[in-house]
PAMI-769984 format. One record per atom (N, C-alpha, C, CB): atom name; x, y, z; residue number from 1; residue in three letters. Coordinates in nm, 4 decimals. Last residue first. Glycine has a CB too. Example, Ala and Ser with C-alpha at 12.3 -4.5 7.8 and 13.67 -1.06 7.14 Angstrom:
   site         c1         c2         c3   pos   code
      N     1.2850    -0.2250     0.7080     2    ser
     CA     1.3670    -0.1060     0.7140     2    ser
      C     1.2900     0.0030     0.7870     2    ser
     CB     1.4084    -0.0598     0.5725     2    ser
      N     1.3190    -0.5690     0.7800     1    ala
     CA     1.2300    -0.4500     0.7800     1    ala
      C     1.3200    -0.3300     0.7800     1    ala
     CB     1.1308    -0.4473     0.9046     1    ala
***
This chain:
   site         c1         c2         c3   pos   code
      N     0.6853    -0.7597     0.2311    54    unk
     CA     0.8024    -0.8090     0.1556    54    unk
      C     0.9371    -0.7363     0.1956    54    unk
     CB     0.7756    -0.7898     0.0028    54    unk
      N     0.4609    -0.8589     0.4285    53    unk
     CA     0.5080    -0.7272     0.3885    53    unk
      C     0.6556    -0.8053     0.3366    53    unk
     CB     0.5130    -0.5901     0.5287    53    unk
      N     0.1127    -0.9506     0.3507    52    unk
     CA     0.2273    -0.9641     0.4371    52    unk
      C     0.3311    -0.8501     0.3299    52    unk
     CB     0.2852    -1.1572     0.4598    52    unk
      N    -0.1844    -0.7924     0.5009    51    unk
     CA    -0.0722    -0.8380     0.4071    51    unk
      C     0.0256    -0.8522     0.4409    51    unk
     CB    -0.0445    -0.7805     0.3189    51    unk
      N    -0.4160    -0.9016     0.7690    50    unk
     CA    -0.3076    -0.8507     0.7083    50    unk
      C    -0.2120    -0.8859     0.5935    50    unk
     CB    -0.2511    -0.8414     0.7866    50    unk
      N    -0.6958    -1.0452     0.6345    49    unk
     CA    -0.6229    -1.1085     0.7405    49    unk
      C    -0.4970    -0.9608     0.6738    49    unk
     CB    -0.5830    -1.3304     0.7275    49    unk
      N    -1.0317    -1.1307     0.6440    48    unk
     CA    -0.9354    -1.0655     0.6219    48    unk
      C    -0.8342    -1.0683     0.7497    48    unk
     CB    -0.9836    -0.9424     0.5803    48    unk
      N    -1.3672    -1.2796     0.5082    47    unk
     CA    -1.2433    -1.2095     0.5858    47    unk
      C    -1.1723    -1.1422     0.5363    47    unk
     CB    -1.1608    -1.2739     0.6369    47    unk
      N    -1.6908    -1.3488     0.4951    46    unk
     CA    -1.5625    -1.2865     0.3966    46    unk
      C    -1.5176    -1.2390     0.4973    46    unk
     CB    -1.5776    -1.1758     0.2670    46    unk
      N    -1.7625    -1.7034     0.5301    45    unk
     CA    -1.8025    -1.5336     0.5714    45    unk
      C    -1.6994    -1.4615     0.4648    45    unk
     CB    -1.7580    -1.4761     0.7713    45    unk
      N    -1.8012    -1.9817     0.5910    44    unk
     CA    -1.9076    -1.8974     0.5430    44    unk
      C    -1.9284    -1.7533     0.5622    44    unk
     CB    -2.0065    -1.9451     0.5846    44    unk
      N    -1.5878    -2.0799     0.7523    43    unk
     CA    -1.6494    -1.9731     0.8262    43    unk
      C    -1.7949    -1.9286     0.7175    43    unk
     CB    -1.5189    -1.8348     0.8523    43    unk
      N    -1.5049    -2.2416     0.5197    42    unk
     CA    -1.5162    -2.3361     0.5988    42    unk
      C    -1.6721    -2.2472     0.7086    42    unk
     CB    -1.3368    -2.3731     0.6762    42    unk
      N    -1.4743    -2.0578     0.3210    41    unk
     CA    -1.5608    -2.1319     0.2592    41    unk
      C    -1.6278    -2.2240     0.3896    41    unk
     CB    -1.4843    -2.2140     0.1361    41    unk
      N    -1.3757    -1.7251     0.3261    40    unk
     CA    -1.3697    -1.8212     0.3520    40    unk
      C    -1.4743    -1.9387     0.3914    40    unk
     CB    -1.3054    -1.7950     0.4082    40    unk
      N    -1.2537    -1.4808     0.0923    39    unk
     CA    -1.3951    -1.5886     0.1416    39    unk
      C    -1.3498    -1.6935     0.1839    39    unk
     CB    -1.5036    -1.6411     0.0319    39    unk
      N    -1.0778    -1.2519     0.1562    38    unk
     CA    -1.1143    -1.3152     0.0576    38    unk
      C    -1.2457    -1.3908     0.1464    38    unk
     CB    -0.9879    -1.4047    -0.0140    38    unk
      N    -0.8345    -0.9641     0.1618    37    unk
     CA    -1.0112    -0.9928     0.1655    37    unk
      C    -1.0150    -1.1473     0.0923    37    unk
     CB    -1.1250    -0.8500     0.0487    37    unk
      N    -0.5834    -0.7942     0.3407    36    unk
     CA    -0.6011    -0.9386     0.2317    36    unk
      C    -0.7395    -0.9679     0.2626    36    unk
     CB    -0.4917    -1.0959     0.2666    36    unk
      N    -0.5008    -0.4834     0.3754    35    unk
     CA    -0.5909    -0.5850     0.4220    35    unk
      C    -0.5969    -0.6465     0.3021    35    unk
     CB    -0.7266    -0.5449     0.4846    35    unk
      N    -0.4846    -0.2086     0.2959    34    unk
     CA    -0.3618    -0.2628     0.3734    34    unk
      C    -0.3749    -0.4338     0.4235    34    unk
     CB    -0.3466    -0.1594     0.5169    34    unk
      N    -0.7217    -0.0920     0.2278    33    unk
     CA    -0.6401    -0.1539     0.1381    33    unk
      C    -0.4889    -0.1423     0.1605    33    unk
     CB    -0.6734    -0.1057     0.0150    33    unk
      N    -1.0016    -0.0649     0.3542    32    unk
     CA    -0.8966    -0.1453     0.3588    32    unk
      C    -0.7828    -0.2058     0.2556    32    unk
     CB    -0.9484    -0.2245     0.4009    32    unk
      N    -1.2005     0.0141     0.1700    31    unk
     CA    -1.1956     0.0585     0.2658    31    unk
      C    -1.1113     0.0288     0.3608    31    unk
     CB    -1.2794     0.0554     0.2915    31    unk
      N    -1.2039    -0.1951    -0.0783    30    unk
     CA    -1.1246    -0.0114    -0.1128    30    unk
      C    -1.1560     0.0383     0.0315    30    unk
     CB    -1.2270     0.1265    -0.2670    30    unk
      N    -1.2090    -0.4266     0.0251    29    unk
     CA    -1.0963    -0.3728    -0.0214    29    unk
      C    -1.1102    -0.2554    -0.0278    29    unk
     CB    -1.0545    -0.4137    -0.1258    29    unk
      N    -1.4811    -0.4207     0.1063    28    unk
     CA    -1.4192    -0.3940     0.2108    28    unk
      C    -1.2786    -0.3612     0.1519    28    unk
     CB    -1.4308    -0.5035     0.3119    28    unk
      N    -1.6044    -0.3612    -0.1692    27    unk
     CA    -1.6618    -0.2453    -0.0681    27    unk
      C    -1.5191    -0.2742     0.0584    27    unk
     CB    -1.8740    -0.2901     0.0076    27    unk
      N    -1.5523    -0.6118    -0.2744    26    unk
     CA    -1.4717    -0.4933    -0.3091    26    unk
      C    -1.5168    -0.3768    -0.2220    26    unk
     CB    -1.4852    -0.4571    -0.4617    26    unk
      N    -1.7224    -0.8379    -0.0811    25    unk
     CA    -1.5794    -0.7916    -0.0976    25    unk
      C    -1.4548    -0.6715    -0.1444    25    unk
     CB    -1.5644    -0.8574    -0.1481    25    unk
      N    -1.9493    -0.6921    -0.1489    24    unk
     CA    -1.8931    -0.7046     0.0104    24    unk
      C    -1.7153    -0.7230    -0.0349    24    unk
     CB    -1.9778    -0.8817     0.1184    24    unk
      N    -1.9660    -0.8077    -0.4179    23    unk
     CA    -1.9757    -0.6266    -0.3810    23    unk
      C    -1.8986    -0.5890    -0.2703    23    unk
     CB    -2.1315    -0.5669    -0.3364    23    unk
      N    -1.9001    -1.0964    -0.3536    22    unk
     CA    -1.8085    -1.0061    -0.4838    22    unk
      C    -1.8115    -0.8540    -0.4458    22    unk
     CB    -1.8903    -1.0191    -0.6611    22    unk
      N    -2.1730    -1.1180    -0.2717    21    unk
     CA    -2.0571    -1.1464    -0.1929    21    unk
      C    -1.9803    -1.0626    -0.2659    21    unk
     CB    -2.0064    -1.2924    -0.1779    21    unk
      N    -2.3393    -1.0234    -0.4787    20    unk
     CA    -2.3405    -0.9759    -0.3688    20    unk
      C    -2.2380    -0.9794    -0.2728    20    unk
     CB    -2.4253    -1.0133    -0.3300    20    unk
      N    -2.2795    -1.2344    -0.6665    19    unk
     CA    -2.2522    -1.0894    -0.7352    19    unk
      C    -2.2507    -1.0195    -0.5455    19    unk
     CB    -2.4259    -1.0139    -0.8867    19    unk
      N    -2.3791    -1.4722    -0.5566    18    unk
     CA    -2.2315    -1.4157    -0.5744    18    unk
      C    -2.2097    -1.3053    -0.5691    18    unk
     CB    -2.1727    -1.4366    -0.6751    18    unk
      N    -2.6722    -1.3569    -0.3445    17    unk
     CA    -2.6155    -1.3828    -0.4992    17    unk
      C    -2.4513    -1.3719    -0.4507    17    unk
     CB    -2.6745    -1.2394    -0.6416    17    unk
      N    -2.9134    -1.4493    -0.1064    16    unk
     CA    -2.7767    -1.3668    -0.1060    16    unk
      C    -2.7106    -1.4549    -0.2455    16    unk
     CB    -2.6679    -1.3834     0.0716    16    unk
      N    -3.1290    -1.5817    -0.1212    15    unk
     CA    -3.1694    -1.4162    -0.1601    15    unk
      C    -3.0224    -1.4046    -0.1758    15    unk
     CB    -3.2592    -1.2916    -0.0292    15    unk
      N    -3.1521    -1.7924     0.0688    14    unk
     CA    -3.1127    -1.8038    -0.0880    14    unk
      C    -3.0711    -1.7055    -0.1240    14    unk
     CB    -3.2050    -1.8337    -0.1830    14    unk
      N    -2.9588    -1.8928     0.3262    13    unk
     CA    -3.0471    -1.7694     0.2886    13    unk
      C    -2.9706    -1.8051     0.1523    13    unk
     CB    -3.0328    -1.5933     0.3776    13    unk
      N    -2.8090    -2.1035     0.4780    12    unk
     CA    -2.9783    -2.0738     0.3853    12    unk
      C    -2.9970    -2.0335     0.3525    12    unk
     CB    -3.0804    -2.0565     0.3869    12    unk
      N    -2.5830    -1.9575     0.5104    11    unk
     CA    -2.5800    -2.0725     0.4124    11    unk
      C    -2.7256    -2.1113     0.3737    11    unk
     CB    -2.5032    -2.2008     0.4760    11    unk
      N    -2.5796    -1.6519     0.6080    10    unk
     CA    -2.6380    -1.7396     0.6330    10    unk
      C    -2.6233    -1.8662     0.5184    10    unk
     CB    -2.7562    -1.6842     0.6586    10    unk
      N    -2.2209    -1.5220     0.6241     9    unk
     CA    -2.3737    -1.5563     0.5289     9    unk
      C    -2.4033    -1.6798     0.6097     9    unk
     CB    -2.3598    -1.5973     0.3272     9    unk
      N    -2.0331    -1.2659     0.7668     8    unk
     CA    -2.1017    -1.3955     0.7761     8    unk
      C    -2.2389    -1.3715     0.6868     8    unk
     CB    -2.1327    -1.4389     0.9430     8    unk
      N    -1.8040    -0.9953     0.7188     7    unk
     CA    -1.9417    -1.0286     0.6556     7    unk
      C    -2.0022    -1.1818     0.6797     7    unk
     CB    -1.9262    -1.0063     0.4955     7    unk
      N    -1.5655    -1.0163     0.8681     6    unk
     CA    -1.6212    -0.8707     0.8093     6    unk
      C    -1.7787    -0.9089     0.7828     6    unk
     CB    -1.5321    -0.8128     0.6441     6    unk
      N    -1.3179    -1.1264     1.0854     5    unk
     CA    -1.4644    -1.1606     1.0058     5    unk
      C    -1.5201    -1.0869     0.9804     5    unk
     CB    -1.5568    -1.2240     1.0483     5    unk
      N    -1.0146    -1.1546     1.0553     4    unk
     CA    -1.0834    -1.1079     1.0981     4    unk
      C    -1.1713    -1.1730     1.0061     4    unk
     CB    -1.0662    -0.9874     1.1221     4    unk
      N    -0.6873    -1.3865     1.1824     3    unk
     CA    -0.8233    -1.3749     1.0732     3    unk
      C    -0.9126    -1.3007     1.1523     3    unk
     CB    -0.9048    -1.5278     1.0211     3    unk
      N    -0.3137    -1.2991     1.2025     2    unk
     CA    -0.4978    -1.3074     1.2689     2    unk
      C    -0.5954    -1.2498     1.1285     2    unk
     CB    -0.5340    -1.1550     1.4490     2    unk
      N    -0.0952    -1.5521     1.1560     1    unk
     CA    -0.1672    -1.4325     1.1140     1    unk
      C    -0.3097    -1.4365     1.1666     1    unk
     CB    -0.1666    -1.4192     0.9605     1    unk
***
């Protein structure tokens, strides 16, 4: 499955809150909601990768 990259964080930058990631994330679900959003911890970003289809 292909990983896209929607949002990279700087790992310095203090200023950026959970609550902020959490927004990025639901902002890209309801603009994609054929799309699996989550965080990935290794990329420091929020992705997305297609759902899979049952």
């Amino acid at each position: 499955m292909e990983k896209k990259i929607h949002y990279r964080i700087d790992p310095n930058d203090e200023s950026i809150t959970l609550k902020d990631v959490m927004q990025k994330i639901q902002e890209i679900q309801r603009q994609h909601p054929d799309l699996d959003v989550f965080w990935d911890g290794d990329e420091y970003a929020v992705c997305s990768r297609p759902k899979r289809k049952e």
